[in-house]
N, C-alpha and C positions, 0 to 999 in steps of 0.2 A: 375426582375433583382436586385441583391445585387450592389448595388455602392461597388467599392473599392475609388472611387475616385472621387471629383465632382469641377469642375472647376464654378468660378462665377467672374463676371464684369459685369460692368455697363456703358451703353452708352446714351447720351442724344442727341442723331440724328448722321445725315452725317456729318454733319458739327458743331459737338460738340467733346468732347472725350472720349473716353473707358480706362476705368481702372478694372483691374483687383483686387479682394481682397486680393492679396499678394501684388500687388504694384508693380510684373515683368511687366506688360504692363500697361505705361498710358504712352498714346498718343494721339494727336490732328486728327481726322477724318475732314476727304472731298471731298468733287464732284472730280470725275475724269476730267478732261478736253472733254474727249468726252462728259460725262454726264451735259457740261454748268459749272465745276466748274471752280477754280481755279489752281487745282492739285494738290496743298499743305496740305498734311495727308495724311495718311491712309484710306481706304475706304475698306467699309465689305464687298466686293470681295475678295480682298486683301489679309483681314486674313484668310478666306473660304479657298483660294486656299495655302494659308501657311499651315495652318491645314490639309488640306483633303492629300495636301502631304506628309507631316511627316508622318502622319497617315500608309496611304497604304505604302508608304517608310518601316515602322516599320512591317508592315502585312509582305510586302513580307518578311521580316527576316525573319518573327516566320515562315509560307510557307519554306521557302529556308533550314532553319534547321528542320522544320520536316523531311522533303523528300530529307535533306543530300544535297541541291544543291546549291553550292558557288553562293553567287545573292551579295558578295562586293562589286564589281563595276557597282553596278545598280544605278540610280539618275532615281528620277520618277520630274516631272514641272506638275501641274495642272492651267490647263486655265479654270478659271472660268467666264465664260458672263451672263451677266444681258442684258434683254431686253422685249421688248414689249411681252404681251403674248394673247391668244385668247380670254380672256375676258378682255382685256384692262387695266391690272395690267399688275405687272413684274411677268418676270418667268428665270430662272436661265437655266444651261447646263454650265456642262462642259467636258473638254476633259482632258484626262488623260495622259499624253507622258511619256511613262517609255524607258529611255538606258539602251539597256542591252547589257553586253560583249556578243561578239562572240558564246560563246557554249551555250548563249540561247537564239540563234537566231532561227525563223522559229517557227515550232509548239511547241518543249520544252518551248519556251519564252512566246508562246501566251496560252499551260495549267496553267502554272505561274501564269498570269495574270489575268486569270480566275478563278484561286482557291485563288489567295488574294483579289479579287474583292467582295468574297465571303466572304470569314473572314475581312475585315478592317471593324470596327465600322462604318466609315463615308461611307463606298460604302451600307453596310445596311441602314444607316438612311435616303439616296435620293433612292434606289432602289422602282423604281415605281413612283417618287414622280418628277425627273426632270433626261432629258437624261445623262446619265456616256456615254464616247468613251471611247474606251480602244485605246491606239497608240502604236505600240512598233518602236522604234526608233533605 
């Protein structure tokens, strides 16, 4: 791969902060309240599922304008969970919930889905590695 672009930050645990090398993100991380914290920051769920939305959000454009199909009022929400996993680490999953108007509802909506699932950078980089849901909403 040629980078056009390479994002960098730095984080010193859950409950330290992440700052980014342009200095757009620095902020305070922390335990979710499920996970025993106190709730207070940011937790790298959090940004996962900020990112991995924008992300596919932006895929389905480039998808939508190859093949000519208006996806403007589409809003995709990713659920990302952490939890216990079979060798007694963590292991991640998430679900993907994309709205979409009316006229791509049913199987137009769900090839959509399908075919940015395919091209969004972040559905490549877990493909295989921890469960994607696709939802259409």
């Amino acid at each position: 791969m040629d980078a056009l672009y390479t994002a960098v930050a730095t984080a010193n645990g859950r409950e330290g902060r992440a700052v980014s090398s342009d200095g757009q993100i620095d902020l305070p991380l922390g335990f979710p309240q499920a996970l025993g914290g106190n709730g207070k920051g940011t937790n790298p769920e959090q940004l996962f599922a900020a990112g991995y939305a924008a992300c596919f959000a932006s895929a389905m454009g480039a998808i939508g304008r190859q093949e000519k199909i208006d996806v403007k009022d589409a809003s995709v929400t990713a659920e990302v969970s952490i939890g216990k996993d079979a060798d007694g680490g963590f292991g991640l999953a998430v679900v993907m919930r994309v709205e979409l108007p009316d006229h791509l509802q049913g199987e137009p909506g769900r090839e959509l889905l399908e075919k940015t699932h395919a091209y969004c950078p972040y559905s490549k980089a877990t493909r295989g590695n921890i469960p994607v849901e696709l939802v259409i909403e």
